[in-house]
C-alpha positions as a printed Julia matrix, in Angstrom:
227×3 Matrix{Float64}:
  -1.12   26.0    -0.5
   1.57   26.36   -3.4
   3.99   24.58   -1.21
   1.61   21.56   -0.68
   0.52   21.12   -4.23
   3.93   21.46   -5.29
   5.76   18.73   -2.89
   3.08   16.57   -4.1
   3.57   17.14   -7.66
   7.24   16.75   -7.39
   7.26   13.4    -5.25
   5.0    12.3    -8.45
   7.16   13.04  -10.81
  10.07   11.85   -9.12
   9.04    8.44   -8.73
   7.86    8.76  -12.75
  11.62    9.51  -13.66
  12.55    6.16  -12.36
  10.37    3.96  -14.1
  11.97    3.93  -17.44
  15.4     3.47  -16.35
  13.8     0.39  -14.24
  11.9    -1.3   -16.98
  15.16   -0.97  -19.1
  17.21   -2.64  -16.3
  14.99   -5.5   -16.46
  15.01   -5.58  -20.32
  19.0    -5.33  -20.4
  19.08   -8.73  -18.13
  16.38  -10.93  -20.12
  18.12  -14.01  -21.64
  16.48  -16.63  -23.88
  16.17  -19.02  -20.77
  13.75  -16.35  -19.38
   9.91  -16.36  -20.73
   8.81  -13.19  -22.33
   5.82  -13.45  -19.95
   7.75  -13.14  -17.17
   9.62  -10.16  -17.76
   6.21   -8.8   -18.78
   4.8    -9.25  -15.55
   7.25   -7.69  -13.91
   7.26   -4.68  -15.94
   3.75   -4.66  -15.34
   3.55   -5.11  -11.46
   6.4    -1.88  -11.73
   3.42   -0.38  -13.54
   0.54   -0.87  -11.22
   3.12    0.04   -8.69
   3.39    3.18   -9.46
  -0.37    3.76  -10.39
  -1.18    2.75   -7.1
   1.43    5.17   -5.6
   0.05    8.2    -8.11
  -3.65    7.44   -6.89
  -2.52    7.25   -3.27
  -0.56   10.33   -3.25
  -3.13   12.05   -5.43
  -5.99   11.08   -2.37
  -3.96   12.25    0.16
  -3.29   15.23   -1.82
  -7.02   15.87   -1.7
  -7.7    15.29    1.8
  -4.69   17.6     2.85
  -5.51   20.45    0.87
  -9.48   20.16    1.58
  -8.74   20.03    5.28
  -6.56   23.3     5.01
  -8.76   25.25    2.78
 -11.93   24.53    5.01
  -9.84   25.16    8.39
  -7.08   26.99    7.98
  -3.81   27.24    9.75
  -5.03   29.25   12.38
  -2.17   27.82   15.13
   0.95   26.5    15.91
  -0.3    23.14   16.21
  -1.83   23.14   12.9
   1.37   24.51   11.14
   3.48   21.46   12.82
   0.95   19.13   11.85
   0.91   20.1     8.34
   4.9    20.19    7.72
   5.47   16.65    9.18
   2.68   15.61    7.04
   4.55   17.12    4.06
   8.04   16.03    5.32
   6.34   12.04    5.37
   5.1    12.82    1.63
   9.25   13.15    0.7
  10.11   10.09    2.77
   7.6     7.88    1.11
   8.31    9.04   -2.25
  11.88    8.36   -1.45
  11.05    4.85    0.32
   8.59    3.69   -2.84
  11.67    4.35   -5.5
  13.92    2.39   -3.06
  11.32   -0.38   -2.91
  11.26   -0.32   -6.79
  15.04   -0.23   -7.29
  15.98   -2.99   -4.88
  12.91   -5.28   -6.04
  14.25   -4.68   -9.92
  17.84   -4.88   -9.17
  17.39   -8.41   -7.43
  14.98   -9.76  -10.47
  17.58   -8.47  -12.75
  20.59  -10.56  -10.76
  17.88  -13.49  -10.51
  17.31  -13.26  -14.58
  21.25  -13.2   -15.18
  21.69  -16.14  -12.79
  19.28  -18.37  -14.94
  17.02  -18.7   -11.94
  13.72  -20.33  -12.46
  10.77  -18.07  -13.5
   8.85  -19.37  -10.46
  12.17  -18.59   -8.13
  12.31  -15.08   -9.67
   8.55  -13.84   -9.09
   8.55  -15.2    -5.94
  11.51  -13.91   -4.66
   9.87  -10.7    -6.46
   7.27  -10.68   -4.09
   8.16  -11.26   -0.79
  12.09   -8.85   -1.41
  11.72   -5.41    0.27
   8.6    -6.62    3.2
  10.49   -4.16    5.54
  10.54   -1.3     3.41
   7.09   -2.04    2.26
   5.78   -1.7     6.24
   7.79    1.29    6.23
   5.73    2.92    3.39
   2.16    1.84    4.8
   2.7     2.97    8.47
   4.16    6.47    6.63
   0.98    6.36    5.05
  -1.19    5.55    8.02
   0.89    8.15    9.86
  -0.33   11.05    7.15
  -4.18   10.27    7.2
  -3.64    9.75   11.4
  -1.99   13.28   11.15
  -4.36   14.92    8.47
  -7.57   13.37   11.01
  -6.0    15.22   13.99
  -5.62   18.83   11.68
  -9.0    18.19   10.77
  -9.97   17.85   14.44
  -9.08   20.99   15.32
 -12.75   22.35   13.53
 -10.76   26.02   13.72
 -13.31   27.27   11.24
 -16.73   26.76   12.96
 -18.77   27.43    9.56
 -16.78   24.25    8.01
 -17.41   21.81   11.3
 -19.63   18.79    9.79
 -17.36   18.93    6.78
 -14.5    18.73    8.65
 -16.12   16.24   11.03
 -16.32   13.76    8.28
 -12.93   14.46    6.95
 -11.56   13.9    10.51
 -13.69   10.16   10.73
 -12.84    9.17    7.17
  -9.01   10.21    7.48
  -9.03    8.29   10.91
 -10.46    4.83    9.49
  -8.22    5.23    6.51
  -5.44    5.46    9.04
  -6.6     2.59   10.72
  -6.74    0.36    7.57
  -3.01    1.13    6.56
  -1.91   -0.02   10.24
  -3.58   -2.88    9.27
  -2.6    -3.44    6.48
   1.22   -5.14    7.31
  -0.67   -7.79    8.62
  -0.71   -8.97    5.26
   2.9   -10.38    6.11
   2.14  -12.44    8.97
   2.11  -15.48    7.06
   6.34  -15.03    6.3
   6.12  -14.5    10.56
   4.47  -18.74   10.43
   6.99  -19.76    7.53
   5.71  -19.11    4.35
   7.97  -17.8     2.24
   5.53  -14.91    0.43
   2.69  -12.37    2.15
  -0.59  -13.12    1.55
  -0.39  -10.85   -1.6
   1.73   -8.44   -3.36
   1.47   -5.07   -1.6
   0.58   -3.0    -4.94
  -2.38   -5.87   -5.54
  -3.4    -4.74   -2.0
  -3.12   -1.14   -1.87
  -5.2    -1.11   -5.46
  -7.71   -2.99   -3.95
  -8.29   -0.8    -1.37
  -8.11    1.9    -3.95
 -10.81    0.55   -5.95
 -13.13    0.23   -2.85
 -12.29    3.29   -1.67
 -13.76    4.79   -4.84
 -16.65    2.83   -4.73
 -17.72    3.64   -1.22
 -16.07    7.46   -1.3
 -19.14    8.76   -3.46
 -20.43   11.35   -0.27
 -17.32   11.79    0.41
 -15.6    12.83   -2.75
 -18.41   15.94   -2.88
 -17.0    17.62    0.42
 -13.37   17.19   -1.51
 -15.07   18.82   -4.73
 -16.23   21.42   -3.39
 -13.52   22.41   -0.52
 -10.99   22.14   -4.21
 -13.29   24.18   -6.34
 -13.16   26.91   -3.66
  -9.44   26.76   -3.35
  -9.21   27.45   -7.52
């Protein structure tokens, strides 16, 4: 359990560590042909970037460790499970600061070209879509993997809350697959996704919460018991 919380903590704080040295980049490049308001947007996308990230690593933080404290790792197939979901926790925290670096480092070139505002935040957008598919099919990998350890109902006393741990982590899993979709327009010509993929992710966020009430007892609980 240490190793979990710890991995998790770490790919937190990692991706923390970089926003500074980001929002400075971005400061370093403004010139007076660039509006205040739109360096301030970017900083503040970078922002709800990485809430988004924190609140999705912290919910998949919960699900893993509830599904291992009410089932156990009881067999093989369990242990492999649970280290490929931790070794996809590193990759996306690794693949969300390279989507953050590359997205700054272009707006920063864009600002010290004297690119147009509109030019810069929507080249802002649409820079880093494969990298950004990357992330969400990591992340609908980890709730697909986390459904199938909590599948495994090793602790009979624990079945209907792992039952509903195993359905919810499955249609989260499904959402996140779809989820890319939201680039199909740039597959028809456009030259932007339907909408950033921080906007998108926090809106699923938000809904989540709203509709996770039931749910968010059986994580409560399964945490308490693990303190």
């Amino acid at each position: 359990m240490g190793l979990i919380d710890g991995i998790y903590a770490i790919a937190m704080t990692l991706i923390a560590f970089e926003l500074p040295e980001l929002a400075l980049q971005l400061i370093k490049a403004t010139t007076k042909q660039i509006e205040l308001t739109t360096i301030s947007g970017l900083l503040i996308y970078e922002l709800i970037s990485y809430a988004v990230t924190f609140l999705i690593l912290y919910e998949l933080w919960s699900f893993h460790k509830s599904i291992l404290k009410l089932s156990g790792i009881r067999h093989i197939r369990q242990n492999l499970i649970n280290g490929l979901i931790l070794a996809l926790t590193c990759l996306g925290a690794a693949n969300i600061i390279l989507i953050l670096n590359s997205k700054t480092e272009l707006a920063a070139n864009e600002i010290k070209a004297n690119m147009s505002q509109a030019s810069i935040l929507k080249e802002w957008i649409a820079h880093g879509s494969t990298t950004s598919i990357c992330m969400l099919l990591m992340i609908a990998s980890m709730f697909g993997l986390m459904s199938l350890l909590a599948g495994s109902k090793s602790n009979p006393e624990e079945s209907s809350s792992l039952k509903a741990l195993e359905r919810t982590t499955r249609v989260k899993a499904f959402l996140f697959l779809l989820f890319p979709l939201n680039w199909l327009p740039m597959l028809l010509g456009s030259q932007t996704p339907l909408a950033p993929v921080a906007l998108v992710i926090l809106a699923y966020v938000a809904l989540s919460h709203i509709n996770g009430a039931k749910l968010r007892r059986h994580l409560s609980e399964a945490l308490r018991g693990s303190s």
